[in-house]
C-alpha positions as CSV (number, residue, x, y, z in Angstrom):
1,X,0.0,0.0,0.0
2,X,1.4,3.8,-1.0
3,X,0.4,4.8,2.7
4,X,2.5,2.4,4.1
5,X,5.7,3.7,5.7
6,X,8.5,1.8,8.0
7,X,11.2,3.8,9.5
8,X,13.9,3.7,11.8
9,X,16.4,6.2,13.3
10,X,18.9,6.7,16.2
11,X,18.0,9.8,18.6
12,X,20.5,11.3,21.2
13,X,19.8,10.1,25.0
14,X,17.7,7.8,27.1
15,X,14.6,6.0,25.5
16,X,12.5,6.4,28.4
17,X,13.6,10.3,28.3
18,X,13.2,10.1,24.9
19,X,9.7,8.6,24.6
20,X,8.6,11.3,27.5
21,X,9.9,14.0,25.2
22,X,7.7,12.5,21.8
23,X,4.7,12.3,24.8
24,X,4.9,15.6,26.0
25,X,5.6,17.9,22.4
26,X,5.9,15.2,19.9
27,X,7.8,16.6,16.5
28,X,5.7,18.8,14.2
29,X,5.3,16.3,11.7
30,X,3.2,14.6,13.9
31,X,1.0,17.4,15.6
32,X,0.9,19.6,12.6
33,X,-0.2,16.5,10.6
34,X,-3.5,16.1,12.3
35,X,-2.0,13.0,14.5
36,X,-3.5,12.9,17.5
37,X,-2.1,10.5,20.5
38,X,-4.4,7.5,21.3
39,X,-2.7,5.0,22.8
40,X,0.6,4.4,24.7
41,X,2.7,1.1,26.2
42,X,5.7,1.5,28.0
43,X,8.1,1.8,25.2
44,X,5.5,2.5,22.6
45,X,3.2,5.8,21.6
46,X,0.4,5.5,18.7
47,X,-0.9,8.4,17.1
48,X,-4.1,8.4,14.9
49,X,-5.8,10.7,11.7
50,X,-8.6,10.5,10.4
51,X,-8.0,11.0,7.0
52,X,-12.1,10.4,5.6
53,X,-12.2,12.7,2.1
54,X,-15.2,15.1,2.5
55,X,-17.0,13.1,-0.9
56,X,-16.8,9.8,1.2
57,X,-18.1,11.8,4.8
58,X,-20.8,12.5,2.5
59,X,-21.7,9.9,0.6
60,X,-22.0,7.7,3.6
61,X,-24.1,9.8,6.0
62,X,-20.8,10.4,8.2
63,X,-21.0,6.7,9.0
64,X,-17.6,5.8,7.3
65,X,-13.9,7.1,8.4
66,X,-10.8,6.0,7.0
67,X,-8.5,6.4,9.7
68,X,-4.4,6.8,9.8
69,X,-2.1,4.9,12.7
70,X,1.7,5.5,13.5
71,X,3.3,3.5,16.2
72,X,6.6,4.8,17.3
73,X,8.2,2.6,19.6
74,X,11.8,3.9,21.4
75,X,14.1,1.1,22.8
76,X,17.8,1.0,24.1
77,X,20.4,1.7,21.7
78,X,23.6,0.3,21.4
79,X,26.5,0.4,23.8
80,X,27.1,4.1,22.7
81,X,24.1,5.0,24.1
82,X,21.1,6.9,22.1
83,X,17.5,5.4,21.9
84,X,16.1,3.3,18.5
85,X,13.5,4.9,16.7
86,X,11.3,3.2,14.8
87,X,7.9,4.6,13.1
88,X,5.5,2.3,11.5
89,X,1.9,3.1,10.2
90,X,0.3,4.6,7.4
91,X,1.0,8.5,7.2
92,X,-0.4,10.8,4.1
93,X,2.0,12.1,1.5
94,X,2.6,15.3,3.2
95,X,3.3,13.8,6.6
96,X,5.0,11.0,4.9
97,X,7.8,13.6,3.3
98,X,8.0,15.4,6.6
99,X,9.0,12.0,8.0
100,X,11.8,11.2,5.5
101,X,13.0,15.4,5.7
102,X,13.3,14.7,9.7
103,X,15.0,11.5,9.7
104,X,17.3,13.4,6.8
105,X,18.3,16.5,8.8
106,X,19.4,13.5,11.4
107,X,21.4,11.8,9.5
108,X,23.0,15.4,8.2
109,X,23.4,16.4,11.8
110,X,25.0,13.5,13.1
């Protein structure tokens, strides 16, 4: 599926400092995407959007969503330290390219 997106990255410090950072202002790809946190575990947060096109909202009475997951899950790096980043879901094409631009300007910065 196009929507489909698998990612992983390597962030600076702790994953439970980390994870509490995501949690408490997570990156603007994320909030300025329309994500919205639903659900968390202990090394885990999900974030949802419903992405339902207007046409479809209409044509189904409002009974119909189409609706948009990422899981981003932070464990333990390597003995260097840092936490492991993955982010797996579905993500539009805009949020999708802000992804990939983030996890670029990490790779350029480190």
């Amino acid at each position: 599926m196009a929507d489909e997106l698998t990612l992983a990255f390597t962030l600076p410090g702790r994953d439970a400092d980390v994870r509490a950072a995501w949690r408490a202002e997570p990156p603007a790809f994320l909030a300025g995407g329309g994500y919205e946190r639903i659900d968390e575990s202990y090394d885990t947060l999900v974030y949802e959007d419903d992405v339902t096109a207007k046409g479809t909202r209409l044509l189904m009475f409002g009974m119909a969503t189409t609706l948009y997951r990422l899981s981003v899950t932070f464990r333990p790096g390597d003995a260097a330290g840092g936490t492991h980043v993955t982010i797996t879901g579905q993500a539009k094409d805009g949020v999708r390219d802000a992804i990939l631009r983030y996890a670029d300007e990490l790779r350029s910065a480190g």
